[in-house]
Structure formats: C-alpha cells, structure tokens
C-alpha positions as CSV (number, residue, x, y, z in Angstrom):
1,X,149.7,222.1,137.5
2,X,150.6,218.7,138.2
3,X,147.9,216.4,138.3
4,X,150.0,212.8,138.8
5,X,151.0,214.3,142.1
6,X,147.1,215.9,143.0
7,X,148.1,219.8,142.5
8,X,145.2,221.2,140.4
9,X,144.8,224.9,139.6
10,X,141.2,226.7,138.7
11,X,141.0,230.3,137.8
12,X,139.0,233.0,140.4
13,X,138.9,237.1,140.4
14,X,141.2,238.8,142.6
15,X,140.6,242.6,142.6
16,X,139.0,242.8,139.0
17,X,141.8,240.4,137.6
18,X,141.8,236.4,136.9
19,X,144.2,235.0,139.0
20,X,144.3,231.0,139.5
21,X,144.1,229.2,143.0
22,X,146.1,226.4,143.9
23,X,144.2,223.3,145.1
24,X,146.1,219.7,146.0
25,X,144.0,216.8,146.7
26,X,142.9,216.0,150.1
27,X,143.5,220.0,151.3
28,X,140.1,221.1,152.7
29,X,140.1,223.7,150.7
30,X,143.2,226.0,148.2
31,X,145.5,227.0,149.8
32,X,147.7,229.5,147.3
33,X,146.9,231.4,144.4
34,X,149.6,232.8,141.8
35,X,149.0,235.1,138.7
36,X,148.3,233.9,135.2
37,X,152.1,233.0,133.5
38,X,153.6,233.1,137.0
39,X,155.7,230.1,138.0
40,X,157.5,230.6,140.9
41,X,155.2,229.7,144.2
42,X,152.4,230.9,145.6
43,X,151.2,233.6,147.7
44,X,148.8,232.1,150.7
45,X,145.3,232.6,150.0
46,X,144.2,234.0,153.6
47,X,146.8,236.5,153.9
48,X,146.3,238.4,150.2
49,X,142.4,239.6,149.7
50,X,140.2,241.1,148.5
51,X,138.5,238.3,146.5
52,X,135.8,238.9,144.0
53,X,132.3,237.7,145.0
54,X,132.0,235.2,141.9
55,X,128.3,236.5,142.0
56,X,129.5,239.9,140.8
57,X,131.9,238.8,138.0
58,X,131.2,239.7,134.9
C-alpha cells in the first residue's frame, strides 16, 4: 500500500474469497481489510466476519 509511511497489506480468506488486510507499523495487530482492486478505505476488521480459519484454506 504505502510502505514509506508503514501501511502494508497481506492477502487472507473472508467467506471463501481473498480479501487483503490492512496492517500499519506499530498497530498490535490489522486493523481493516478491503477487497482485491478496491481503493477507497477500509471496512474494520472486528465488525465484518466471518474469517476463514487459514487451516481450512485450500
């Protein structure tokens, strides 16, 4: 995303689909997630499950 300014984005599953987090150094842990080709902002991770167990991904 922007890595001069510490924003870093990492693909994950969201409901059967790769969506990619959004992570900015020192944050304990990401804190949005958009979809692939999306630009404008990010939803908040805790309030827009379910989340694939990365265990289960094929």
């Amino acid at each position: 995303r922007d890595l001069a300014k510490g924003w870093f984005e990492f693909p994950a599953r969201r409901a059967g689909r790769t969506v990619l987090l959004a992570w900015r150094l020192g944050e304990p842990v990401p804190a949005g997630w958009s979809e692939r080709g999306q630009r404008a902002g990010h939803l908040r991770v805790d309030e827009n499950g379910p989340w694939d167990d990365p265990d289960d991904v094929s």
